[in-house]
N, C-alpha and C positions, 0 to 999 in steps of 0.2 A: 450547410453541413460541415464547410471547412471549419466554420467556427467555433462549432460543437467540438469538431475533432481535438480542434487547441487547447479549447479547456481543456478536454480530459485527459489530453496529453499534459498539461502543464499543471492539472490537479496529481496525476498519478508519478509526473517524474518528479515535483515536490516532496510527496510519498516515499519517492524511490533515497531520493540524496538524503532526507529525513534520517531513514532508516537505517544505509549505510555509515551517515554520518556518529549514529549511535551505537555501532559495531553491528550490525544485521548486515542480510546477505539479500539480495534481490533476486529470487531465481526467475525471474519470469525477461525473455528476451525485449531488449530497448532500443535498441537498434534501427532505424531506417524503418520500414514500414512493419515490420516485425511487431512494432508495441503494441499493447492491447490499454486499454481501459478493464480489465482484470490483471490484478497482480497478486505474484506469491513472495509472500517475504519469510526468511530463517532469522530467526531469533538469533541473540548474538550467545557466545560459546557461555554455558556454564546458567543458559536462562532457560528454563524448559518451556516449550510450547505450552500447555495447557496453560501455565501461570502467567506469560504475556499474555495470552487470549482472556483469559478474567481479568487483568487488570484494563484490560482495552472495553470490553465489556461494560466493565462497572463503569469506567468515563464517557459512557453512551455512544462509544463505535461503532456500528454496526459489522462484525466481520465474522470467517470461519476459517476452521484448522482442514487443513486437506493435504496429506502425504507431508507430515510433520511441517508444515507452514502455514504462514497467517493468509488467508485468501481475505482479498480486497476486490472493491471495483468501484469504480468513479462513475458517475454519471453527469450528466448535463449541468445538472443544478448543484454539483460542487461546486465549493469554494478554495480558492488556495488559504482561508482562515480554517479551511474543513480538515486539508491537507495536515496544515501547523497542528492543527486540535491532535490528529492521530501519530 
């Protein structure tokens, strides 16, 4: 189980720098035992939700919009190539 846990912490905090690193915002807590394998991510300023989520979409993401952010979730059989993809 611990080793389940790593992946999806190191598929979803891939995710997280990803996202930041692209002006997005990460609302979802990373911290200490806090993380989840669900994440919410905010589009960066001036990009509207619904048009990230189509364009994430059409590149065969599987994700959804929930309280104006991109809802994710990693699972086992992520990849950190899964991570790069989104």
């Amino acid at each position: 189980m611990e080793d389940l846990a790593a992946q999806v912490k190191a598929v979803t905090g891939r995710v997280c720098d990803g996202f930041v690193a692209a002006g997005g915002r990460v609302r979802s807590p990373r911290d200490g035992d806090a993380w989840s394998g669900i994440i919410l991510l905010e589009p960066p300023d001036g990009l509207a939700i619904n048009d990230l989520w189509s364009r994430l979409l059409d590149a065969g993401c599987v994700l959804g919009v929930r309280d104006g952010a991109i809802w994710a979730a990693a699972h086992f059989y992520n990849s950190l190539d899964d991570a790069d993809a989104l």
